[in-house]
N, C-alpha and C positions, 0 to 999 in steps of 0.2 A: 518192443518189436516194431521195424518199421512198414508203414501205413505198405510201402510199393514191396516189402515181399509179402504182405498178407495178399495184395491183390494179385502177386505171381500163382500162389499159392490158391486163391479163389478162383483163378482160371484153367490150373491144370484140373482141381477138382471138377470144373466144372466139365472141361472138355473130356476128362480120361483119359487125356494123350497128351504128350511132352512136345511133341513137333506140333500139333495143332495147335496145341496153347501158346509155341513162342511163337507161332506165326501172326497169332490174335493179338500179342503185348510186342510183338517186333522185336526181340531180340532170341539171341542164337540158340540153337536146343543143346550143346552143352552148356551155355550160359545161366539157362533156366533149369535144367538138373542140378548141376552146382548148388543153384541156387535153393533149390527143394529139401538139395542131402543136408544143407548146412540149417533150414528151420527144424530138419527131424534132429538133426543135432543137437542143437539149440534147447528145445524143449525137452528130448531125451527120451521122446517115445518115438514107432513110426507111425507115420501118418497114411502110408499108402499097401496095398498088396499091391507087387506088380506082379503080371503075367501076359505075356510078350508082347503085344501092343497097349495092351488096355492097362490103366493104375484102377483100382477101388479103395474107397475108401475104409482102411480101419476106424472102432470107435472112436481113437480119438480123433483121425479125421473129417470125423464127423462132427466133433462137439468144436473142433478150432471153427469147420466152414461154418456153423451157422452163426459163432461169434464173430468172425470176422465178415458176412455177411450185412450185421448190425455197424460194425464200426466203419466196412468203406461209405456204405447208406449215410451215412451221420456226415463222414468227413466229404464227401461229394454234396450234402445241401449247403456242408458249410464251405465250402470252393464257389458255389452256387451263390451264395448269397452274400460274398465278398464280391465276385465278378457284377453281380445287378447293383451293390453299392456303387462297384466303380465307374459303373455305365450312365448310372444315375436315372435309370427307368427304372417304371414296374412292371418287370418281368421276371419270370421264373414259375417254381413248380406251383402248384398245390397239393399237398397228399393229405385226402380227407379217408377216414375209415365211418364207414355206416350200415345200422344194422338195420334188418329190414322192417321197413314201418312207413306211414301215411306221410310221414314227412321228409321224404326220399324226393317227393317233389319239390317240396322247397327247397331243399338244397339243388336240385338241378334247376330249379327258377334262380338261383343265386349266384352257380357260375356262369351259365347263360348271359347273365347281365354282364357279370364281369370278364371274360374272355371277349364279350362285345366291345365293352369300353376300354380293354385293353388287349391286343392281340397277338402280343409277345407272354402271358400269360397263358400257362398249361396246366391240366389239372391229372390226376388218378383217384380213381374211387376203389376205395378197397370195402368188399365188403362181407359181413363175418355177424360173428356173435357178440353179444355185449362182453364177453370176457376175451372172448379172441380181441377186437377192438382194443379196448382199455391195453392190453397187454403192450401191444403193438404203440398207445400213444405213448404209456410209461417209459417204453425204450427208445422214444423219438425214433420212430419208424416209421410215424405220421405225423402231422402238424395238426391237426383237428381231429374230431370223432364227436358224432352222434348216436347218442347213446338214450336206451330207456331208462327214468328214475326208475329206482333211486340210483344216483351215483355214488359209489363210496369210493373213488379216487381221492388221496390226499394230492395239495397245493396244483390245484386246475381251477381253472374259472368256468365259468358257466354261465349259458342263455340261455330263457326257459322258452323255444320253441313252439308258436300262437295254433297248432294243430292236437286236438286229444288224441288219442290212441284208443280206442274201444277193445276192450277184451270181450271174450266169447270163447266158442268151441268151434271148431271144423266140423261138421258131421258130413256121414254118408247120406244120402237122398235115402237106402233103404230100412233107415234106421227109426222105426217109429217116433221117436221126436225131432225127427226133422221137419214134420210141420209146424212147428212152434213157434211164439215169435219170441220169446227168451226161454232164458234156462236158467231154472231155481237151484240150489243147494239140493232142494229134494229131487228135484231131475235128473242130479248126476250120480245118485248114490247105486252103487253097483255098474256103474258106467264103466266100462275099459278106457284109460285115458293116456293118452301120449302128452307127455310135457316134459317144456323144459327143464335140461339139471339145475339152472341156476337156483341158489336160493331164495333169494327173492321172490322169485315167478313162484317159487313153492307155496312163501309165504304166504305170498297175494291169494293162493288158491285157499289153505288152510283157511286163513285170516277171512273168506268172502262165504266158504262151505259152513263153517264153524264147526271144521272136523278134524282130526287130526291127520299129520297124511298116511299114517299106518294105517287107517280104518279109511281111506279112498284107495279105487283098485288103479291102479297106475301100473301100467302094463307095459310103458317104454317112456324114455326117454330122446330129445333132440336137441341138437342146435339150430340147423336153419331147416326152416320150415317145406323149405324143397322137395326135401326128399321123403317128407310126412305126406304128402298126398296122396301114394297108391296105397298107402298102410289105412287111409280113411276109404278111400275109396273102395277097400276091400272090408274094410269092415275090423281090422284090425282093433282102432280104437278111434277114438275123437279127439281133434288136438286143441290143445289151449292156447292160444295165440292173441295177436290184434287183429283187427280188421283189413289196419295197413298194409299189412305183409298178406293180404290173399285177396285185397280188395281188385285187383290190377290182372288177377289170375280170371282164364276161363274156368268155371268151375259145373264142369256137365255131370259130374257125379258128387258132389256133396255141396253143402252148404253153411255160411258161419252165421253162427245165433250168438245173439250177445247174452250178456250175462245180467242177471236179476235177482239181487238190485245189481242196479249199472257197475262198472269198475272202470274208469276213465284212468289213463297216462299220460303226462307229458314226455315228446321228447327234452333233450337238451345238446345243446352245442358246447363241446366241451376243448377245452388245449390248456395246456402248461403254463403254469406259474414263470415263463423265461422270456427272456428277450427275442418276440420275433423277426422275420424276416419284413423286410417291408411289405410285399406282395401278401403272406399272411394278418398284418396289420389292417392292410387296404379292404381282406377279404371279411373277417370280422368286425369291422368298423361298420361295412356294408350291411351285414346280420342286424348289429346293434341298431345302427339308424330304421329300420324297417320294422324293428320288433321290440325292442326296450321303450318299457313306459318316461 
């Protein structure tokens, strides 16, 4: 399938309209129908319901756009990073994905330096879950990712990031042990808790209560910590988190207690085992000098 009718094809989807789509790719709106009838041909299902102005996507037009989503992304870094080969600058993107944690700063103390010292370099921060993340590096959807250990990505490399990560709870302010200055295993027993689905973070919790998580009351689960705030604030439950991701927050109704004994994380800076972009080179080389013993 070629690379310019998937992109015909990701612009009607996107617009819902044939005449606004050829007018975005410049060429003619029977050009661009033609062009639509012959990929439902091609693959043998249809891709669109239409109804008089507007097309919607069927399923399967829905599982081609996010794949072909993936493959123009790909094939525009790599038009991208032939064009800066050719220019023979370092210029071009960055696309880092980061999840939320205390060293969020260090990575913007990192492009700061670098879009200083070079200013044809541009960056995007995406930022998500440890699994939304990874997900997104696996498909070269980003060039980097900072992520909580443990990592269990195969063929990535890895820096281990000079900031710890403090685990703890979120609490409400009305909630009797929020005067505390930690929290025991026995502190949380019978606690309503919001935590992450990952396993990991289960682990870590299991592994630190020395309980199993059937016999801890875990009343929800999250991915980013956002939108757990009025669930503490209400008393809902208490969240298990870092420090990092709520140190940065006003927090006029609840509080985060670390945990006892301590439970410390490292972040890590993580990308592909592949050949990068030079711009990407320049920008981990940068990490490495700064933070590799």
């Amino acid at each position: 399938m070629e690379i310019r009718l998937l992109r015909y094809f990701w612009t009607v989807a996107e617009e819902g309209n044939i005449s606004r789509a050829a007018k975005l790719l410049n060429i003619t709106q029977p050009t661009l129908s033609r062009q639509i009838r012959e990929l439902e041909e091609q693959l043998g299902v249809p891709l669109f319901h239409r109804e008089k102005n507007h097309l919607y996507l069927l399923p399967e037009g829905i599982f081609l756009k996010e794949r072909a989503e993936e493959i123009l992304h790909l094939d525009d870094q790599l038009e991208q990073a032939f064009l800066n080969k050719k220019k023979k600058q370092l210029e071009g993107t960055i696309v880092i994905g980061c999840v939320e944690a205390d060293n969020s700063d260090t990575v913007a103390m990192m492009l700061e330096e670098m879009v200083s010292d070079y200013p044809n370099v541009r960056f995007t921060i995406v930022t998500g879950t440890s699994d939304d993340i990874s997900d997104r590096l696996e498909k070269g959807l980003i060039d980097l990712a900072v992520l909580l250990e443990p990592v269990s990505l195969k063929n990535v490399k890895t820096l281990t990031l000079p900031r710890e990560e403090k685990w703890g709870f979120l609490v409400s302010n009305e909630l009797f042990i929020a005067s505390k200055k930690s929290l025991t295993p026995e502190d949380i027993k019978g606690l309503p808790i919001l935590c992450s689905n990952r396993v990991e973070v289960k682990n870590l919790l299991t592994t630190w209560s020395g309980t199993d998580l059937a016999a801890l009351n875990i009343v929800g689960h999250f991915n980013l910590i956002f939108n757990v705030f009025p669930l503490v604030e209400n008393k809902v439950g208490s969240a298990l988190t870092i420090e990092g991701a709520v140190a940065k927050r006003h927090l006029a109704d609840s509080v985060f207690i670390p945990m006892e004994p301590e439970v410390k994380t490292h972040c890590v800076l993580v990308w592909k085992e592949r050949i990068q972009t030079p711009v990407i080179q320049a920008f981990i080389a940068r990490f490495k000098h700064a933070f590799e013993a």
